[in-house]
C-alpha positions in Angstrom: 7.3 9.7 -24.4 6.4 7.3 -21.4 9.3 4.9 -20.4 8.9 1.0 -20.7 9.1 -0.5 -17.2 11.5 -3.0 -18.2 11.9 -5.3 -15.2 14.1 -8.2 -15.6 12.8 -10.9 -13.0 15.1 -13.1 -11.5 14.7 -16.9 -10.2 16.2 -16.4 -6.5 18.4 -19.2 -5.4 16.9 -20.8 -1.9 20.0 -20.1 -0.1 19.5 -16.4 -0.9 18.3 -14.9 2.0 17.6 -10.9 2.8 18.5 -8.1 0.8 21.7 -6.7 1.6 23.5 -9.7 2.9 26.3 -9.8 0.6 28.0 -7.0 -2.0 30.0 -7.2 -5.2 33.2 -8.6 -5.1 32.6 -10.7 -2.2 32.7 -14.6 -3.2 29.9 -16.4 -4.2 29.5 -20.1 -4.5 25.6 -20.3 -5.5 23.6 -19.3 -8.4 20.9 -16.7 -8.8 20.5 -13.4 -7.8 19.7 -10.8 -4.6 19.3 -7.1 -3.5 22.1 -4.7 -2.6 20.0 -2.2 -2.2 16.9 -0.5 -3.8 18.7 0.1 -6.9 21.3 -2.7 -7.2 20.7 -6.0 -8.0 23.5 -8.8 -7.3 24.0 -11.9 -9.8 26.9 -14.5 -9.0 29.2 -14.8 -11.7 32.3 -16.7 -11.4 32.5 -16.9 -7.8 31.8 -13.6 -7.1 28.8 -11.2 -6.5 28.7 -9.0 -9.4 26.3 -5.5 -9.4 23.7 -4.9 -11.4 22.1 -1.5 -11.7 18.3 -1.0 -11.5 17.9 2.4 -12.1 14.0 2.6 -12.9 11.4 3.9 -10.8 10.6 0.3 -9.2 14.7 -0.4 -8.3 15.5 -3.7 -7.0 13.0 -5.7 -5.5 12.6 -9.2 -3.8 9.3 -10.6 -3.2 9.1 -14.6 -2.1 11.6 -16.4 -4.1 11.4 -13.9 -7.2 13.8 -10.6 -7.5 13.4 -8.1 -9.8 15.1 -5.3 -11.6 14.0 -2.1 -13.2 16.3 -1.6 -15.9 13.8 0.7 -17.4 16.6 3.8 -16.8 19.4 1.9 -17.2 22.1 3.7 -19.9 24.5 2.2 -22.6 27.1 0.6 -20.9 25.1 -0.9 -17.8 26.2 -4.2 -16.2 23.0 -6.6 -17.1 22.3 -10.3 -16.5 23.2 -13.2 -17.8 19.2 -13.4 -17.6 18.8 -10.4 -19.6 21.1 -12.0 -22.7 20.4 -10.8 -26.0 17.2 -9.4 -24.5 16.4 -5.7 -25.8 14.8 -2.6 -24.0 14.0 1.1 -25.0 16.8 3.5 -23.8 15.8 6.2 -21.5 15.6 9.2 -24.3 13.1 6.9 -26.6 15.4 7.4 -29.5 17.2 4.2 -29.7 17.2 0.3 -28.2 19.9 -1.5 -26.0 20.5 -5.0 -26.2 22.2 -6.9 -23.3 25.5 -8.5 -25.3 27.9 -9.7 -23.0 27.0 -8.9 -19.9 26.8 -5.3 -20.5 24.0 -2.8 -22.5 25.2 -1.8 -26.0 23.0 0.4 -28.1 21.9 -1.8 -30.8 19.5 0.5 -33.5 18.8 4.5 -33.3 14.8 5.4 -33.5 12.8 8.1 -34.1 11.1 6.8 -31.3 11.0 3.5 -29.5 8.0 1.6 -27.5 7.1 -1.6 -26.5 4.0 -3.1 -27.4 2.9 -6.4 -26.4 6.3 -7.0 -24.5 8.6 -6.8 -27.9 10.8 -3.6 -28.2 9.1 -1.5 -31.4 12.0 0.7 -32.9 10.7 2.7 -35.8 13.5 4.3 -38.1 
C-alpha cells in the first residue's frame, strides 16, 4: 500500500529565521514553528522549543514564511503539533489511523487498510 504524504504545514513566525538556529529545550518566547534539521520540526510551547519528528520521505522543510512536516512515517507515540490537534493520519503499516490528542499520536481505529482520499483519512474495518 502507498503511504499518505501527510505534511502538516506550519504558519512561521517572522522572527523565525534559518533552520537550525535554535533546538529543544532551549527557551522560546515567540509563537510558530522552525527546522532542526531535515527531519525535526521545532514548535514553541510554554517557553521552550519542543521537537517534533518528521519522519516521511519530504522531512522538515521551510520555504518563505511556511514550514512543513512530513508526518507521513511518523509512529504511535510521536510528539505532534498543537497544529496537528485532533487531526488524523494513516499509520505507516496501512492497518490503522493516529490521531494527534494531546500533543502526542495515539492510535485511534485498527483497519484492514487505511487511505486518504480527498484529504480525509478513509479507515475501512
Amino acid at each position: 500500500m502507498r503511504s499518505f504524504l501527510f505534511a502538516v504545514v506550519f504558519a512561521a513566525s517572522s522572527l523565525l529565521v534559518g533552520c537550525g538556529s535554535a533546538k529543544a529545550g532551549d527557551k522560546c518566547d515567540t509563537t510558530g514553528f522552525l527546522c532542526a534539521d531535515a527531519t525535526t520540526a521545532l514548535e514553541c510551547k510554554s517557553g521552550a522549543w519542543a521537537s517534533l519528528p518528521c519522519r516521511g520521505p519530504n522531512g522538515c522543510a521551510r520555504s518563505g514564511q511556511t514550514v512543513t512536516c512530513d508526518m507521513s512515517a511518523n509512529l504511535e507515540g510521536d510528539a505532534c503539533a498543537s497544529s496537528a490537534e485532533a487531526k488524523g493520519l494513516c499509520a505507516p503499516d496501512g492497518l490503522s489511523t493516529l490521531e494527534c490528542r494531546g500533543g502526542v499520536l495515539v492510535k485511534a481505529s485498527t483497519c484492514r487498510s487505511c487511505s486518504v482520499v480527498n484529504g480525509v483519512v478513509d479507515c475501512q474495518h
